[in-house]
C-alpha positions, -999 to +999 in steps of 0.1 A: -662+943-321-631+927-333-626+928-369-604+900-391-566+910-391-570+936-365-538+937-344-553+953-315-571+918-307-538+905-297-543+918-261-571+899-258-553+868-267-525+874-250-546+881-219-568+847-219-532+828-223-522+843-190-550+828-173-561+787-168-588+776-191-606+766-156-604+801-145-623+810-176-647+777-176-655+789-141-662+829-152-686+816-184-703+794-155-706+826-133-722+843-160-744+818-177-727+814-205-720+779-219-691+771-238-675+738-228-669+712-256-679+680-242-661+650-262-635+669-278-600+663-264-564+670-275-549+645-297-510+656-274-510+669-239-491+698-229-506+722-253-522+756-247-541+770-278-558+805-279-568+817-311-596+835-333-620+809-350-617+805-389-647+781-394-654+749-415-684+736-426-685+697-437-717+678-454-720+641-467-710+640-505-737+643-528-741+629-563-717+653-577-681+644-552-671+675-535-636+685-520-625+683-481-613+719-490-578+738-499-591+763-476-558+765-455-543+791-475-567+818-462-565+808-426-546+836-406-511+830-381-528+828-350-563+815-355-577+783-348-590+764-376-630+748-364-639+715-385-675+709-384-680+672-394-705+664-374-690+646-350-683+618-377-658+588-364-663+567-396-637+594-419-610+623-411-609+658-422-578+665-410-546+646-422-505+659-424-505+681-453-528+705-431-510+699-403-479+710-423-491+741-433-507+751-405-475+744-384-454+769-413-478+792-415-482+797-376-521+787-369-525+785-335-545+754-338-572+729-348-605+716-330-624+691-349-661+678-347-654+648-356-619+628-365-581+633-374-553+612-387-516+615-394-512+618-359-477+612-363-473+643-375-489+664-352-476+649-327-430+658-344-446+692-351-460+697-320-490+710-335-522+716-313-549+694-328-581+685-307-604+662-321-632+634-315-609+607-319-582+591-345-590+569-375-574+568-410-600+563-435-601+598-455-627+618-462-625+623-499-655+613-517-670+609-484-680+644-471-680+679-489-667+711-474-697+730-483-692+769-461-661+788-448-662+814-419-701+804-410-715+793-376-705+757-367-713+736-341-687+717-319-715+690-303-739+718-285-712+748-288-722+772-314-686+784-333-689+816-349-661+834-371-641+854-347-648+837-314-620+830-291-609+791-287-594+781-259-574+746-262-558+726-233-550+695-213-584+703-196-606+703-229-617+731-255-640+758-244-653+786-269-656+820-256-682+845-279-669+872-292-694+900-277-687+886-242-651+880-244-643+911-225-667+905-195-653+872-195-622+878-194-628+902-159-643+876-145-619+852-154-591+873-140-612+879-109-612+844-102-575+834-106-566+865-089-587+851-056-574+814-064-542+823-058-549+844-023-562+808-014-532+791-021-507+815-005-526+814+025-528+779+027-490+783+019-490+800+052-503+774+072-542+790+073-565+760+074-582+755+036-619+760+051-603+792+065-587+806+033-622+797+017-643+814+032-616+848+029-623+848-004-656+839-009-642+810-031-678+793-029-693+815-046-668+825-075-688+801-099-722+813-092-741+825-116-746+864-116-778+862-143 
């Protein structure tokens, strides 16, 4: 079980960057496991994020006005901070002085259930940020951070401290932490026989031909 600030969880990491975030979407499908974010999309194309979650919990403000958190301090280089606001569109919990120091402090990333601003920022930094949508209106007095590294939900995901997020053009997908190294055999599996196909067709061999070599109709089906 991997275990906050262990450096041996860096092969891990390294190993899901190496490898499409279809090829692991496909392997979670082959093994039942559900994990795709639907609605969430990066803010910037042309960014990969892999990271360990650091988790966020959000609530709407009570009587007494909470804070959206100073929580970033804590968050180590290489994880991916997970903002659970619901899904909220109607206020941000995500603005440039986060972005800032995330970007300094070498955080791999941020996915957000619900909404970020500052985009500008994000966007010169070249800082991974994948959200609900954009809108400016903060959320001070308007939501509480009441719960760092809990469970969180992004839509019908379940986030746990320590699980792997994957971050791409494609989408966000969130890979458990007590399956990450099944899926990650799978995974490699399937890009490994992905890429047969293609250098056969390469070759000239007819697609339906190259296909059926490597069994590429069933590489997504489920094994449970």
């Amino acid at each position: 079980m991997w275990q906050r600030g262990n450096p041996s969880v860096d092969k891990v990491i390294e190993a899901f960057k190496a490898l499409s975030i279809a090829a692991v979407s496909d392997a979670m499908d082959r093994l039942g496991i559900h994990g795709a974010c639907v609605g969430i999309a990066p803010v910037q194309y042309g960014y990969q994020m892999v990271g360990r979650a650091y988790t966020v919990q959000y609530l709407p403000v009570s009587l007494e006005k909470g804070t959206v958190g100073d929580y970033i301090d804590e968050v180590k280089a290489g994880e991916v901070v997970v903002l659970d606001n619901a899904g909220r569109l109607d206020c941000t919990v995500w603005g440039d002085i986060l972005t800032s120091v995330s970007h300094i402090n070498g955080i791999a990333g941020t996915v957000i259930h619900g909404v970020c601003r500052d985009v500008k920022c994000s966007l010169e930094l070249k800082y991974p940020i994948f959200s609900r949508g954009k809108f400016m209106r903060t959320g001070k007095d308007r939501v509480d951070a009441v719960a760092f590294q809990v469970p969180v939900s992004l839509g019908d995901v379940q986030v746990r401290p320590g699980d792997i997020v994957y971050g791409s053009d494609d989408g966000v997908l969130v890979i458990p932490q007590e399956k990450e190294a099944e899926i990650l055999a799978v995974a490699q599996m399937i890009e490994e026989k992905e890429e047969g196909i293609r250098a056969e067709v390469l070759k000239g061999t007819p697609l339906k031909e190259a296909r059926e070599k490597y069994g590429y109709h069933q590489l997504q089906t489920k094994t449970v």
